[in-house]
N, CA, C and O atoms as a GROMACS GRO file, in nm:
protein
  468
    1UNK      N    1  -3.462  -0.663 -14.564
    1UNK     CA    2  -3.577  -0.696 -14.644
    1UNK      C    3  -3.653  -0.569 -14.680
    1UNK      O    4  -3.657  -0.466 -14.612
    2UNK      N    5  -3.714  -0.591 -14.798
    2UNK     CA    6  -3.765  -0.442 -14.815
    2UNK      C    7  -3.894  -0.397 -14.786
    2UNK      O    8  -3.971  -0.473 -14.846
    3UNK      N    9  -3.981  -0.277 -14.700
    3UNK     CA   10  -4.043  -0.240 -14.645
    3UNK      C   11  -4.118  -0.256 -14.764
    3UNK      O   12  -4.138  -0.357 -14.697
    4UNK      N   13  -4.191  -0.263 -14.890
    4UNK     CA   14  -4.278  -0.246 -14.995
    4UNK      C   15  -4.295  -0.394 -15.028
    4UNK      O   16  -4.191  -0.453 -15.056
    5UNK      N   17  -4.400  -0.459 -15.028
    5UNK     CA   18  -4.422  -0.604 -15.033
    5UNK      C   19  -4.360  -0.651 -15.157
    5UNK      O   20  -4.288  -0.751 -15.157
    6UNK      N   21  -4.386  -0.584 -15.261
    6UNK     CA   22  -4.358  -0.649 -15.404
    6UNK      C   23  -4.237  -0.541 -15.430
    6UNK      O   24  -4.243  -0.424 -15.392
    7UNK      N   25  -4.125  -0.600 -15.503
    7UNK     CA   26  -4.102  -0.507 -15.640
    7UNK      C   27  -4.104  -0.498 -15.772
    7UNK      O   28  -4.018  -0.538 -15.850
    8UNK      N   29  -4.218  -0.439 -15.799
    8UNK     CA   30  -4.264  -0.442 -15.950
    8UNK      C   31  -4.179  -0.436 -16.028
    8UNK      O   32  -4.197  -0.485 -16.139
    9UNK      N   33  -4.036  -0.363 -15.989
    9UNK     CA   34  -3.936  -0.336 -16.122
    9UNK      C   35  -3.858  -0.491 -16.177
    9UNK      O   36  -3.802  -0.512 -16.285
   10UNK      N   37  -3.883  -0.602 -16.041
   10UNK     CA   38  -3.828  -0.723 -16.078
   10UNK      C   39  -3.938  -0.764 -16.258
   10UNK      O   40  -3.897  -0.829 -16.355
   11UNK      N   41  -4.023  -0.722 -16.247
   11UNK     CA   42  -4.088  -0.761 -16.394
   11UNK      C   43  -4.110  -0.630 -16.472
   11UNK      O   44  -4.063  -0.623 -16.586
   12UNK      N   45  -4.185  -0.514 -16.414
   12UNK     CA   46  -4.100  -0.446 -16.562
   12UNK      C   47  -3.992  -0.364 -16.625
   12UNK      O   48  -4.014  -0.276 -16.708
   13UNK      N   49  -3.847  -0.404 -16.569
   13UNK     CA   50  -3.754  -0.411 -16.659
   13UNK      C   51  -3.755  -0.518 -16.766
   13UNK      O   52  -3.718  -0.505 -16.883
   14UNK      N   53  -3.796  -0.610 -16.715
   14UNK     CA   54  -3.804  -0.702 -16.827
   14UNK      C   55  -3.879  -0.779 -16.902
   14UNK      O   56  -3.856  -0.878 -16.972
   15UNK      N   57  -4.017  -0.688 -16.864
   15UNK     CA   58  -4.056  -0.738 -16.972
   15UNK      C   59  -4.208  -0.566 -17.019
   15UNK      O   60  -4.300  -0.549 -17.099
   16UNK      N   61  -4.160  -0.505 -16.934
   16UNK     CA   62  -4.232  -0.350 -16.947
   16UNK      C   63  -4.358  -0.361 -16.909
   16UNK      O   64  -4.410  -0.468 -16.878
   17UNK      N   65  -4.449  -0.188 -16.911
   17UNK     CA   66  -4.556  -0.206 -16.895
   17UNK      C   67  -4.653  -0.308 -16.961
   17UNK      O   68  -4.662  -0.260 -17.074
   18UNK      N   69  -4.705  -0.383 -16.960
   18UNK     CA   70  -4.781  -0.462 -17.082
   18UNK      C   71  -4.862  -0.529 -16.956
   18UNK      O   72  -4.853  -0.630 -16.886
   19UNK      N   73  -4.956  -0.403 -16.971
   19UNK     CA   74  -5.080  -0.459 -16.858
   19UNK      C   75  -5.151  -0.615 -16.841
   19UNK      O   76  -5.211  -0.649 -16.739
   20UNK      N   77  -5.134  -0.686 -16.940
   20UNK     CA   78  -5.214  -0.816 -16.965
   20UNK      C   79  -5.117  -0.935 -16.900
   20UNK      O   80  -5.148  -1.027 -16.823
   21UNK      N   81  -4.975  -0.895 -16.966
   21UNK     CA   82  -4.860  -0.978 -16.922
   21UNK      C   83  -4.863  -0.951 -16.772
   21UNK      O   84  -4.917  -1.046 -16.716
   22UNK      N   85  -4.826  -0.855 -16.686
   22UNK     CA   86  -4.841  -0.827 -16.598
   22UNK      C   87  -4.967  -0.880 -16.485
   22UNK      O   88  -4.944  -0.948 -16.385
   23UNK      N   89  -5.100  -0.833 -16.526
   23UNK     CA   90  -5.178  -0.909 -16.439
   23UNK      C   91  -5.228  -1.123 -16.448
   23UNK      O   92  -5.289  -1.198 -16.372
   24UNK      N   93  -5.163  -1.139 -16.573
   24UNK     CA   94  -5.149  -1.255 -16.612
   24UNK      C   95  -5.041  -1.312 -16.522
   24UNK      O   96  -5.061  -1.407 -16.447
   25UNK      N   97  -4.927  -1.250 -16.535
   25UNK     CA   98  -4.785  -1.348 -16.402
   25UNK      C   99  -4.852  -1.297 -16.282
   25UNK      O  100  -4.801  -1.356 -16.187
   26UNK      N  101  -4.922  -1.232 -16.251
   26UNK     CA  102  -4.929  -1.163 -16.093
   26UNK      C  103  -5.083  -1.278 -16.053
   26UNK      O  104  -5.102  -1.345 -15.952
   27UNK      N  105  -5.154  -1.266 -16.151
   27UNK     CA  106  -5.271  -1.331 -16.047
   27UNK      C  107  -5.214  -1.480 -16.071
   27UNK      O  108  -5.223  -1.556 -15.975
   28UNK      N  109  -5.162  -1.525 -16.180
   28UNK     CA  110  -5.103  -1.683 -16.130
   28UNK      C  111  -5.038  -1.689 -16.019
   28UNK      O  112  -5.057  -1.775 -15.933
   29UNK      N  113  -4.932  -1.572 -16.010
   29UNK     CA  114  -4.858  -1.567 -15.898
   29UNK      C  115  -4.943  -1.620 -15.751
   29UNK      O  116  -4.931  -1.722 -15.683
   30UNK      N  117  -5.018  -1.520 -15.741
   30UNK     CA  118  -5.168  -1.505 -15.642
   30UNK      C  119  -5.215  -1.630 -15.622
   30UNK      O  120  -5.201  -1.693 -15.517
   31UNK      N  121  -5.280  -1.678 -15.738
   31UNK     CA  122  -5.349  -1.801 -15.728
   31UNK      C  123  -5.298  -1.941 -15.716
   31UNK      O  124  -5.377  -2.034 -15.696
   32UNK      N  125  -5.187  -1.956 -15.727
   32UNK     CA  126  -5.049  -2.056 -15.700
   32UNK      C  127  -4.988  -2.076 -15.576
   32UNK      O  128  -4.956  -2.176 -15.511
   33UNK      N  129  -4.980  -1.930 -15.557
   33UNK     CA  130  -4.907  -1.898 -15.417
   33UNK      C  131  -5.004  -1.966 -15.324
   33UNK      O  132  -4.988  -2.076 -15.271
   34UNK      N  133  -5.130  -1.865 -15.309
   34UNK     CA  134  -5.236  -1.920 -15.214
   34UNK      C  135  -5.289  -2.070 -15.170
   34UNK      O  136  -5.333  -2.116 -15.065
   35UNK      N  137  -5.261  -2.129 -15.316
   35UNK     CA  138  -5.292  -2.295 -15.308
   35UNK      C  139  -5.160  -2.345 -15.256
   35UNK      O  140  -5.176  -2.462 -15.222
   36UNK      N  141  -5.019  -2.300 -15.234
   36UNK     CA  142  -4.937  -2.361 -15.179
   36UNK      C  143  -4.932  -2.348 -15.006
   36UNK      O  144  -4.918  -2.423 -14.910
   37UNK      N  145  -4.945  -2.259 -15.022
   37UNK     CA  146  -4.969  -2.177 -14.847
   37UNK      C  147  -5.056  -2.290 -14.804
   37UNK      O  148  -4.998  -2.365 -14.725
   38UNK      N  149  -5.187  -2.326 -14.836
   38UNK     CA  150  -5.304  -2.338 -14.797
   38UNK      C  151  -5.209  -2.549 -14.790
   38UNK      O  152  -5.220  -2.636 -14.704
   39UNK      N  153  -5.154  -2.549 -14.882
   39UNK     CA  154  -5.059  -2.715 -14.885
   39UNK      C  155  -4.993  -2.704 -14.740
   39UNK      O  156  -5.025  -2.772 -14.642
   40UNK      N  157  -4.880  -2.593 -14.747
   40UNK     CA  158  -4.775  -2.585 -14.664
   40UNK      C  159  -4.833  -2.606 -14.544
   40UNK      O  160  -4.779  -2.681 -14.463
   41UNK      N  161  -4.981  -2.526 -14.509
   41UNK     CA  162  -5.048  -2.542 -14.338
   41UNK      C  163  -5.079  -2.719 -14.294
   41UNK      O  164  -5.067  -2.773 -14.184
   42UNK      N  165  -5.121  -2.776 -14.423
   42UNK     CA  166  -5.143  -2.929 -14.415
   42UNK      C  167  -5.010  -2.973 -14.373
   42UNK      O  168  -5.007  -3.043 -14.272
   43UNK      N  169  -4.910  -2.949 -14.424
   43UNK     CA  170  -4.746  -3.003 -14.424
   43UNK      C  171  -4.712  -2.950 -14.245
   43UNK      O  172  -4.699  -3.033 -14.155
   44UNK      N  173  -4.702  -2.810 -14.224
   44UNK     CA  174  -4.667  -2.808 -14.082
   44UNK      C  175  -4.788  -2.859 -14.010
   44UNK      O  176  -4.800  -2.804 -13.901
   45UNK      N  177  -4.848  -2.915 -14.027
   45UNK     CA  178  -4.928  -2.954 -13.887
   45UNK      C  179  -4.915  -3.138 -13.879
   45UNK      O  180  -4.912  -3.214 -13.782
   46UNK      N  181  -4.908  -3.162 -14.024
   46UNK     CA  182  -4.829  -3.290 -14.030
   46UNK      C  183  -4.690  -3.349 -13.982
   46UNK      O  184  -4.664  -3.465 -13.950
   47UNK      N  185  -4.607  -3.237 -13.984
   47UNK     CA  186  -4.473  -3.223 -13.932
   47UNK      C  187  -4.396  -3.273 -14.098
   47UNK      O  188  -4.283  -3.307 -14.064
   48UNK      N  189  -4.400  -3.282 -14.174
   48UNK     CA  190  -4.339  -3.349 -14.243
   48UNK      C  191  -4.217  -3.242 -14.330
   48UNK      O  192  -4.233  -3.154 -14.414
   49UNK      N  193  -4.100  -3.294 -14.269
   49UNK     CA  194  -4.014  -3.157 -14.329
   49UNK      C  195  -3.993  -3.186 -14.442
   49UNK      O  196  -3.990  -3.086 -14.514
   50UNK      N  197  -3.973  -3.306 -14.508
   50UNK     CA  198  -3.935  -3.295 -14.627
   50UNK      C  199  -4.039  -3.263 -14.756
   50UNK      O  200  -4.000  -3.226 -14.866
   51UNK      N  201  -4.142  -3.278 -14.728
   51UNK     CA  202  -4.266  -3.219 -14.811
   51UNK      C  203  -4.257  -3.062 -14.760
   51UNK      O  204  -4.262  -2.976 -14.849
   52UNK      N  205  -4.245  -3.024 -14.636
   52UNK     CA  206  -4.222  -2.889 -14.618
   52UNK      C  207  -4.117  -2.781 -14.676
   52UNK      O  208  -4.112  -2.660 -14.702
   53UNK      N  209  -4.043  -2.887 -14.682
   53UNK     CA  210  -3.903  -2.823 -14.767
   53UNK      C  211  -3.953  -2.799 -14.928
   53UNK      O  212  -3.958  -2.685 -14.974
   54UNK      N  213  -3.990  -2.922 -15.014
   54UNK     CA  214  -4.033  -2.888 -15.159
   54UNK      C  215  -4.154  -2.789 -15.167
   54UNK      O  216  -4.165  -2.732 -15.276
   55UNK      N  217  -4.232  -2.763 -15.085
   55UNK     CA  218  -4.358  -2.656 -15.134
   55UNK      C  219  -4.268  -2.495 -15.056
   55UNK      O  220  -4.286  -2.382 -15.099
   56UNK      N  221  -4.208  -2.517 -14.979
   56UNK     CA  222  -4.161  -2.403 -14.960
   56UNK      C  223  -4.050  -2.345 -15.047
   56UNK      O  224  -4.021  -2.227 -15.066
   57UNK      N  225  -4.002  -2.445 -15.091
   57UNK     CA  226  -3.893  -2.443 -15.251
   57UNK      C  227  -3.972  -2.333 -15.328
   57UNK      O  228  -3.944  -2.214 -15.342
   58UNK      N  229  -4.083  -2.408 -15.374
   58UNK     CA  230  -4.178  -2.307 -15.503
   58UNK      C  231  -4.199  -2.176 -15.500
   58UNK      O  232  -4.184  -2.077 -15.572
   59UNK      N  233  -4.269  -2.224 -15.314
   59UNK     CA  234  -4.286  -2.022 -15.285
   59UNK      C  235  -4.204  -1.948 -15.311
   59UNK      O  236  -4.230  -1.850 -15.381
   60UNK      N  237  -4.071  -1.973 -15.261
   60UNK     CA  238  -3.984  -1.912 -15.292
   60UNK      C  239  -3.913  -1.872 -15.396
   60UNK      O  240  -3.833  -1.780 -15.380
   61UNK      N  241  -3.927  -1.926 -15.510
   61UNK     CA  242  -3.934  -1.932 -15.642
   61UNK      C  243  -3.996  -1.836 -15.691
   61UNK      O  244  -3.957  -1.724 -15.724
   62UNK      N  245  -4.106  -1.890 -15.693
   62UNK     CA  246  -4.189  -1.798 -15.748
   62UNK      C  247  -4.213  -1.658 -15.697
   62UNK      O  248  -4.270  -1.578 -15.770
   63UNK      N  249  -4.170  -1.621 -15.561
   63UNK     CA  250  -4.194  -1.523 -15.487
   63UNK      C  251  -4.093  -1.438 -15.551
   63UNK      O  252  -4.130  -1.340 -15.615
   64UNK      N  253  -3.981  -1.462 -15.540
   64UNK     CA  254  -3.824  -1.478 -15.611
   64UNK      C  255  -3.886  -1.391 -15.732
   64UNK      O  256  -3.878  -1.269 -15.720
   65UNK      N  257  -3.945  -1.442 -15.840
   65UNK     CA  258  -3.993  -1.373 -15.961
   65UNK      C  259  -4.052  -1.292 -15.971
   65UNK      O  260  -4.025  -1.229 -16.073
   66UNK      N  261  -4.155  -1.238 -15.896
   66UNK     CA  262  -4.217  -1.138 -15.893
   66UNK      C  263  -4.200  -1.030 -15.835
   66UNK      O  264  -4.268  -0.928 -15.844
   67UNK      N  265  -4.065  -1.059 -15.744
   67UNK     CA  266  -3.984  -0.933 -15.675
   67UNK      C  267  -4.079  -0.919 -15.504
   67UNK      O  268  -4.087  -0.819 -15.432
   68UNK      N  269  -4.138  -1.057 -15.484
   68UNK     CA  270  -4.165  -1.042 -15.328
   68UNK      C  271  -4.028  -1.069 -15.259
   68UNK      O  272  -3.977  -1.181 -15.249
   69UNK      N  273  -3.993  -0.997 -15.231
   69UNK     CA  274  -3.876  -1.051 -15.143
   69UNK      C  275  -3.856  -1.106 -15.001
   69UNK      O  276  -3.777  -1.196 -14.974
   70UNK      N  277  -3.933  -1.045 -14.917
   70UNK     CA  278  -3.997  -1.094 -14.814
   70UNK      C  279  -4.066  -1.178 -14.789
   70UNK      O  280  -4.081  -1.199 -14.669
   71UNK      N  281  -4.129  -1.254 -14.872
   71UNK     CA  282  -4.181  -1.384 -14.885
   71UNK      C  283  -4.096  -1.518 -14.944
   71UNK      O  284  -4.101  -1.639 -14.920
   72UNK      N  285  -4.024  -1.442 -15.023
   72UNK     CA  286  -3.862  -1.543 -15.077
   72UNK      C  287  -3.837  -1.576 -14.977
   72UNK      O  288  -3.846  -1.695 -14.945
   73UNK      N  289  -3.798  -1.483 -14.895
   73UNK     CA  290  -3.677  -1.510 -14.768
   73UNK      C  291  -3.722  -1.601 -14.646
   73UNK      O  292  -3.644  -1.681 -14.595
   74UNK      N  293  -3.880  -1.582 -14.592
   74UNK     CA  294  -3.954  -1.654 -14.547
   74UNK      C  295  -3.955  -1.828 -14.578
   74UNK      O  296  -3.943  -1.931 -14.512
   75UNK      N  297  -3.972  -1.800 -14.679
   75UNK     CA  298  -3.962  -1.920 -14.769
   75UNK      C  299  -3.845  -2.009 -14.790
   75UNK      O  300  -3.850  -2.127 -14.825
   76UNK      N  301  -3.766  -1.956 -14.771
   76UNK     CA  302  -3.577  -1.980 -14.820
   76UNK      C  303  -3.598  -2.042 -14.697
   76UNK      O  304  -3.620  -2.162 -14.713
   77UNK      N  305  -3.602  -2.003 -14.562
   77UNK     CA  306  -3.579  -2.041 -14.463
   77UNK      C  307  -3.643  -2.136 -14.444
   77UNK      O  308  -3.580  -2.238 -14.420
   78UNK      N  309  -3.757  -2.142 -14.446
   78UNK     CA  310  -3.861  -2.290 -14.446
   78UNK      C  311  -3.790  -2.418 -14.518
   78UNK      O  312  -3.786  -2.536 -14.483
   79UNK      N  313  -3.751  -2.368 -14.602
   79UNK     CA  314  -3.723  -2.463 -14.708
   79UNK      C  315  -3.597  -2.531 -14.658
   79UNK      O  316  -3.594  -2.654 -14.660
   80UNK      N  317  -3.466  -2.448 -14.603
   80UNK     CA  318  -3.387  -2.488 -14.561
   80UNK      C  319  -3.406  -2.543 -14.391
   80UNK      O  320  -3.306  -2.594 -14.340
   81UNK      N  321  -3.479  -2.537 -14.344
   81UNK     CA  322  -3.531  -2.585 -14.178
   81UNK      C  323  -3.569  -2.717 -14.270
   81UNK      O  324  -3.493  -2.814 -14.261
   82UNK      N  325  -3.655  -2.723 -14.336
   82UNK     CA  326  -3.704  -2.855 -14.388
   82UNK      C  327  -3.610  -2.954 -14.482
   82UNK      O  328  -3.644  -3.072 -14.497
   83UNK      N  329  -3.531  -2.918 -14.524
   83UNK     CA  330  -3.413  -2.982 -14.587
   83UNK      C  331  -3.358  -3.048 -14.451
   83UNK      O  332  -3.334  -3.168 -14.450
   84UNK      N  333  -3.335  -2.958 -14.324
   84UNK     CA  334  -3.230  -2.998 -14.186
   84UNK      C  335  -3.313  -3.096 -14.134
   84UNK      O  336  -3.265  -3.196 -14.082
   85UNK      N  337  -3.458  -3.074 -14.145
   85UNK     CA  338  -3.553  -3.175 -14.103
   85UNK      C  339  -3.568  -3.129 -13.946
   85UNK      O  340  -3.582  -3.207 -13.852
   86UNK      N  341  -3.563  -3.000 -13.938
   86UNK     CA  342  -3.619  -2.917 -13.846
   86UNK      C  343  -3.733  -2.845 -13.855
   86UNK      O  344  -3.738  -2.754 -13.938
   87UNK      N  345  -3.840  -2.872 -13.774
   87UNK     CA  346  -3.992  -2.813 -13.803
   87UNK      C  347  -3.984  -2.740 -13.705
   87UNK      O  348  -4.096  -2.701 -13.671
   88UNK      N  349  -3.909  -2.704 -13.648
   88UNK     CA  350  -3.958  -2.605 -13.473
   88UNK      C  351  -4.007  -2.508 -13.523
   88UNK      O  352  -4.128  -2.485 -13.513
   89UNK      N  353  -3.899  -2.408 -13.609
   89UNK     CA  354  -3.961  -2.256 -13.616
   89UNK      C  355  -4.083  -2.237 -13.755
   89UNK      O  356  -4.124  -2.139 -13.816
   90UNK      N  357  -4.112  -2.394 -13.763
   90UNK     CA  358  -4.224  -2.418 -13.880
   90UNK      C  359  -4.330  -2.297 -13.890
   90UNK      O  360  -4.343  -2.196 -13.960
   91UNK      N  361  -4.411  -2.368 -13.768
   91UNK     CA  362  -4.535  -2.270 -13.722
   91UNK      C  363  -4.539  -2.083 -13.713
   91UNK      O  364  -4.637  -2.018 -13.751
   92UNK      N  365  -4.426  -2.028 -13.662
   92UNK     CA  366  -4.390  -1.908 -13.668
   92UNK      C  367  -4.349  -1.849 -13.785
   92UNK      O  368  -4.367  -1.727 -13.792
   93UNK      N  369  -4.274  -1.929 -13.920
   93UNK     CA  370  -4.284  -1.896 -13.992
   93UNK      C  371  -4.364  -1.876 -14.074
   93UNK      O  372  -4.359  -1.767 -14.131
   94UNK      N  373  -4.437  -1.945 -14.101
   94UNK     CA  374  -4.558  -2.004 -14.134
   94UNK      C  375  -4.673  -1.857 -14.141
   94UNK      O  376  -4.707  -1.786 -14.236
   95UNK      N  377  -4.704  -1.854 -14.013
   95UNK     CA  378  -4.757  -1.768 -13.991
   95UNK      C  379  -4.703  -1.597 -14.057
   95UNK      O  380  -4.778  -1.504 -14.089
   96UNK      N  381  -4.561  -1.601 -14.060
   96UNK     CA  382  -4.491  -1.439 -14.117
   96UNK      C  383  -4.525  -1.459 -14.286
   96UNK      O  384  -4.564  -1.359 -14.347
   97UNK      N  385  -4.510  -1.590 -14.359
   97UNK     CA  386  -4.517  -1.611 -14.448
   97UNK      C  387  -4.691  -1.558 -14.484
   97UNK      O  388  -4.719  -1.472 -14.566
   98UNK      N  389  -4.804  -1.646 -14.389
   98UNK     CA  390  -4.912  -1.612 -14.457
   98UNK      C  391  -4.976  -1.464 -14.453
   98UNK      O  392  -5.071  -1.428 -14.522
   99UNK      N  393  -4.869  -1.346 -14.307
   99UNK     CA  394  -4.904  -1.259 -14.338
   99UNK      C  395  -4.819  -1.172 -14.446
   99UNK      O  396  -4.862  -1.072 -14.504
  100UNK      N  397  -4.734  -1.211 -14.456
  100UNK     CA  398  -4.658  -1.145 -14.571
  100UNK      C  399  -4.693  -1.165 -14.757
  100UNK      O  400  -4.639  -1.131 -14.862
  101UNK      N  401  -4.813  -1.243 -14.714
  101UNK     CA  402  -4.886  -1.307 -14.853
  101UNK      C  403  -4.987  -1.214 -14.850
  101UNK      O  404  -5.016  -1.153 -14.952
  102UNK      N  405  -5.053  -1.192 -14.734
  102UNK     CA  406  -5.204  -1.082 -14.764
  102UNK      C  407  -5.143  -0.967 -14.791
  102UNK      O  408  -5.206  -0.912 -14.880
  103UNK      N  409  -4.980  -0.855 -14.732
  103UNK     CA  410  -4.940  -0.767 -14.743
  103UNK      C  411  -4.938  -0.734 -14.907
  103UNK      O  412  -4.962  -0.624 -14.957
  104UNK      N  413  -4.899  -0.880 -14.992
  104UNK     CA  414  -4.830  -0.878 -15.118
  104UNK      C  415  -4.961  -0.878 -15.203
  104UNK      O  416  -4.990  -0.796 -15.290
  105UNK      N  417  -5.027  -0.972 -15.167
  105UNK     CA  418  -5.216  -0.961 -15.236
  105UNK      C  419  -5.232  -0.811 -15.275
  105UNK      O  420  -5.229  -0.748 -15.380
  106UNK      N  421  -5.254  -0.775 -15.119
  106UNK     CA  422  -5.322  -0.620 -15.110
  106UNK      C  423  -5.229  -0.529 -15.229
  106UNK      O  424  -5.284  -0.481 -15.328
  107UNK      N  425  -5.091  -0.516 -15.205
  107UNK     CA  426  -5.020  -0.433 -15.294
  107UNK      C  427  -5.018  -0.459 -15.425
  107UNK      O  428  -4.986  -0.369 -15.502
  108UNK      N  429  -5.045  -0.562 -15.462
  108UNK     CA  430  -5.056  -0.610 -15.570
  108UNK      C  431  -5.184  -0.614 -15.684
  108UNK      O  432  -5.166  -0.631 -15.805
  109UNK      N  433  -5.286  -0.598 -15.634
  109UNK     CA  434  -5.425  -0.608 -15.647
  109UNK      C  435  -5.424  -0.430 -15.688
  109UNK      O  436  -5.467  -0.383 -15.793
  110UNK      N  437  -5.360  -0.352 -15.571
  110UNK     CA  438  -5.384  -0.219 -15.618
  110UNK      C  439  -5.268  -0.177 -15.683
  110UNK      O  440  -5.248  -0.056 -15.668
  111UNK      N  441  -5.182  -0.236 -15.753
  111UNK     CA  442  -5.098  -0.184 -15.838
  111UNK      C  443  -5.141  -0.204 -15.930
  111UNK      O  444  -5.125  -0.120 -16.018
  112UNK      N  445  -5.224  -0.336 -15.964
  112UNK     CA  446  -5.249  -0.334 -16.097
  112UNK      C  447  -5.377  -0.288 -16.137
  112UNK      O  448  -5.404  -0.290 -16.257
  113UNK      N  449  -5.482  -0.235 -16.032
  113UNK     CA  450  -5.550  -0.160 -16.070
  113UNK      C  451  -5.497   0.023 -16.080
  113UNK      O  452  -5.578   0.113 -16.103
  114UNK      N  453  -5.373   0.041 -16.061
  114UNK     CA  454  -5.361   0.197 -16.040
  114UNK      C  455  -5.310   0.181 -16.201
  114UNK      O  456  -5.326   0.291 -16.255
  115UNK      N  457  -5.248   0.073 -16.306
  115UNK     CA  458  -5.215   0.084 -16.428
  115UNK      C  459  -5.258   0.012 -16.517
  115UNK      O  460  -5.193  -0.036 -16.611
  116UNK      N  461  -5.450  -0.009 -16.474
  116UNK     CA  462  -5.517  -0.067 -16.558
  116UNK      C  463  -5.539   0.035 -16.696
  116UNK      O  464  -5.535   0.158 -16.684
  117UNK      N  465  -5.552  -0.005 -16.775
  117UNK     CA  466  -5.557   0.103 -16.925
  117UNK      C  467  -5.730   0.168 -16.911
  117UNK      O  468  -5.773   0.247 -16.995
   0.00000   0.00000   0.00000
């Protein structure tokens, strides 16, 4: 997994610098992400794997797109524990996931202020 929370090059190779586009997918990213996290804690404390499995689907998705990779993978795994309808390593993930969300915030927040115009 890679030591740098985000990789920015997952979006601009393809679609370049274009500061607006950029902080436009990143704070949805942000603000999507956070409201799922904040779902997912309702879901593990509920136990419910199969709702645990579809919101951890998204994260991962979407994490997937923006070049978090470490939060994909987090996520991948959730998703597939919750498909098996295994919640054990719920909580522990859970927890790597929501710190691997403030790591990606923080880097993210100051990337796009280091190529604000």
């Amino acid at each position: 997994m890679s030591e740098v929370p985000v990789d920015v090059t997952r979006l601009t190779e393809s679609f370049g610098d274009d500061y607006e586009f950029l902080n436009d997918t990143y704070q949805i990213f942000l603000d999507d992400t956070q409201t799922r996290i904040a779902e997912l804690v309702d879901v593990v404390e509920s136990s419910s794997a199969e709702h645990c499995a579809a919101v951890a689907h998204a994260i991962k998705g979407a994490s997937e797109n923006v070049g978090a990779e470490t939060m994909s993978a987090i996520a991948g795994a959730m998703e597939l524990d919750g498909r098996a309808g295994d919640m054990s390593n719920a909580p522990s993930n859970l927890k790597a996931l929501q710190a691997e969300f403030e790591k990606a915030s923080a880097f993210i927040v100051d990337y796009l202020d280091s190529i604000r115009p």
